[in-house]
N, C-alpha and C positions, 0 to 999 in steps of 0.2 A: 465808603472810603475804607480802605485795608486800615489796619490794626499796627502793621508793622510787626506785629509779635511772631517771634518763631515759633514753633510749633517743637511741643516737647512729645517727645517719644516714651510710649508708654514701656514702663519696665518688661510688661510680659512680652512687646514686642523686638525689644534688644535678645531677650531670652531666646524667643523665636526664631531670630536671623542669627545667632550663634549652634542653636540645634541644626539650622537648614545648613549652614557653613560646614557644618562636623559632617552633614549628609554627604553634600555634596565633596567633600574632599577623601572621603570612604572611610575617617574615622569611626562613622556610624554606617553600617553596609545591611543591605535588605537582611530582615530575619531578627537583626540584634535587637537586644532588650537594651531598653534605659536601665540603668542604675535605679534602685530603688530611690523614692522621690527623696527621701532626708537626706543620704549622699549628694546626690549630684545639688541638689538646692546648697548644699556647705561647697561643693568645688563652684558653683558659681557663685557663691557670696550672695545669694539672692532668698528672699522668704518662701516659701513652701506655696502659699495663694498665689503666690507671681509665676511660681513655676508650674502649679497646674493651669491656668490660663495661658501661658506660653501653650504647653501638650495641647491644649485643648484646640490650639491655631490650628497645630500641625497633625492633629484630628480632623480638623474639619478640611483642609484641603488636602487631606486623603495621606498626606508624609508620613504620620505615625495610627496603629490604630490600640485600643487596650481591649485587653481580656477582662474578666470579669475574675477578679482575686489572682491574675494570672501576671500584673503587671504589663507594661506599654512597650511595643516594638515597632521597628520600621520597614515599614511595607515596600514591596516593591513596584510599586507605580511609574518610578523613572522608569522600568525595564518590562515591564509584564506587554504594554499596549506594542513593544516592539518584539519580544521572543514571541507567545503563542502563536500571530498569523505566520512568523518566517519558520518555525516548527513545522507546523501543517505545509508549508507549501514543499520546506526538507523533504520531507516524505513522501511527496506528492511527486514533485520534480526533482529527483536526485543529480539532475545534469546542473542545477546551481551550486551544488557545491563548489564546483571549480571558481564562481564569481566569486562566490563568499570567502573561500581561500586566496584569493587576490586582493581582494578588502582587508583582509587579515593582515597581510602583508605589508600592505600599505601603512596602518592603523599601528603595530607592529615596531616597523622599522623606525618609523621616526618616536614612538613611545622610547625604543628605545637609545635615540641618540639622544632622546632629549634627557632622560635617565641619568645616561653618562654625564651630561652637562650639568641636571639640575640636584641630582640625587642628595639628600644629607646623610650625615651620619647615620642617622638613625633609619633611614633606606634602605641603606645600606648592609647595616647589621640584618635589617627584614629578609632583604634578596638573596642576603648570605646564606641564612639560614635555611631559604625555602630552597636554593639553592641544594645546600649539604641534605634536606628532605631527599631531592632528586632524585638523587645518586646514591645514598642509601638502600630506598627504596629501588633503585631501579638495577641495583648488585641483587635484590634476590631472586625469586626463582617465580613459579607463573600459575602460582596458584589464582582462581578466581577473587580469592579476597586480596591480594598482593595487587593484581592488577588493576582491582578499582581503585589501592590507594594510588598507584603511581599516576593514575588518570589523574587522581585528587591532585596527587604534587605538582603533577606536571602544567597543570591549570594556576595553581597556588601560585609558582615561578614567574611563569609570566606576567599575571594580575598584581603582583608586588612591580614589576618593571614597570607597564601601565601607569599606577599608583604614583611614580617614584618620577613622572614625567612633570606632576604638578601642572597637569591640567584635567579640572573636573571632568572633558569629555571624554578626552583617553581611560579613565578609570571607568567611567558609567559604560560605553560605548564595548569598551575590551570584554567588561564583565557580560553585557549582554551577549554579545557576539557566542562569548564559550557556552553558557546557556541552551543556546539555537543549536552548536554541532556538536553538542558534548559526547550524545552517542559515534556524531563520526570520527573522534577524537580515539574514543573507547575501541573502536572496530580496528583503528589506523595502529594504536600502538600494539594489538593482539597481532596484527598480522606482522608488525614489525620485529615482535620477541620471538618468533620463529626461526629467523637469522641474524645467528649471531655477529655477524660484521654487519648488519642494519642497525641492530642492538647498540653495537659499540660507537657506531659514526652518531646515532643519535647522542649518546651520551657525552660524546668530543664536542656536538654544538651547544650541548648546553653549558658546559664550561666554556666556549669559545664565547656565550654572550654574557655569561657572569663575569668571564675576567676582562672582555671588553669595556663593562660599570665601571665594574670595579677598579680600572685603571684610568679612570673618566676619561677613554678614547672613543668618542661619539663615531667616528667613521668606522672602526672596527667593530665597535656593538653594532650597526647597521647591517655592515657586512655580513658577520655572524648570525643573524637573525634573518636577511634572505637569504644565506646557505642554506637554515634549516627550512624557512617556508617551502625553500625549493625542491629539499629533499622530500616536505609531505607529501609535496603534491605530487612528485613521483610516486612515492609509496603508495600513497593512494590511487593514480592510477594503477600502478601494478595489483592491489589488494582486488580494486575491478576486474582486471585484467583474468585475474586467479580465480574469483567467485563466479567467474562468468564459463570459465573451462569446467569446476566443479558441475556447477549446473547443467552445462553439455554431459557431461559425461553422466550424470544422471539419471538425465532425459534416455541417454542411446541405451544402459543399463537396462532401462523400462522397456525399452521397443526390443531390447535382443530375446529378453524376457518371454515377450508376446502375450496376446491378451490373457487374461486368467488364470498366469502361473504366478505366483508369490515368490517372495525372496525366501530363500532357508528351505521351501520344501520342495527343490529339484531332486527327480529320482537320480 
């Protein structure tokens, strides 16, 4: 015969369902360290034995893993089993990118109406800022190190939108995604800062989806947000379009050539 009794939850297990909550809402995002254990045990009001037993949960089911004197981080296990295979296939099958870019879109637009809907202040202030990143970065000029920050910002902007939808899939889901095309991302906006009216329309959409937030008009942020998918994936066809001429013209270079003459040493 049942007991009637409820069932008390153990301390380290409340610990444990407040780490996974922080996980999954991206407070805590693959890579981060926990706070050293005497901090974080005083913001949660909780004893120090209770909070390594918590860790120790999200040890074992793979969430967090620790160093040896190095301190405890959060692994990426939500993301790892889905980027490596769709990397290799990237590169294997470049004709998906185009799905994958319509996925994006999809994933995207409605992050971002829901943004405009959900977003708090403090979202808000985030997107701003990754925002004013943008645009900073993306005024100066095209050095190789410039470029990889703008990749960085340009990734940072959106992943705050995502974020700011206040739903755990949108954030996991958006972060993988950039993960998988980060290189075509890198490729798209190099062939993009070559022309500067590509340059500039890009930089009108990315204030067309920050002030569509920012002004909580959900149909607008949408709107703004397939202008620009639309504009990639143009660009990115055209960036094929161009790599595929270079490489003709290459090839024909070699054959005017003829066999056994070298570049540089025609009489």
């Amino acid at each position: 015969m049942a007991s009637g009794k409820l069932a008390v939850q153990r301390l380290s297990d409340t610990i444990a369902h407040e780490l996974e909550r922080r996980i999954l809402d991206g407070a805590l995002k693959p890579g981060d360290r926990l706070q050293p254990e005497r901090e974080l045990a005083a913001e949660l009001g909780v004893s120090r034995p209770s909070l390594r037993e918590a860790i120790q949960k999200l040890v074992s089911k793979g969430l967090l893993h620790s160093r040896q004197g190095g301190g405890t981080y959060v692994t990426d296990r939500l993301d790892a089993g889905f980027i490596d295979p769709w990397q290799d296939m990237l590169r294997q099958h470049p004709n998906i990118q185009a799905d994958l870019l319509e996925f994006r879109g999809m994933l995207e637009c409605e992050a971002a109406s829901l943004a405009a809907r959900r977003a708090t202040d403090a979202d808000l202030q985030r997107i701003g800022e990754a925002y004013a990143r943008v645009e900073a970065l993306f005024a100066e000029g095209t050095s190789p190190e410039v470029l990889e920050q703008q990749v960085k910002a340009d990734l940072a902007f959106h992943q705050a939108i995502a974020e700011a939808a206040h739903n755990v899939m949108f954030g996991h889901l958006t972060a993988s995604l950039f993960r998988v095309i980060n290189d075509h991302i890198d490729r798209n906006l190099r062939h993009l800062r070559r022309q500067e009216d590509d340059w500039i329309e890009l930089r009108d959409q990315h204030r067309a989806i920050w002030e569509g937030i920012r002004s909580r008009d959900p149909a607008a942020a949408q709107a703004a947000v397939r202008r620009h998918i639309d504009f990639v994936h143009e660009s990115m066809e055209a960036r094929a379009r161009h790599e595929e001429r270079e490489t003709r013209a290459k090839v024909a270079q070699r054959l005017t050539r003829g066999p056994g003459v070298k570049a540089g040493v025609e009489g």
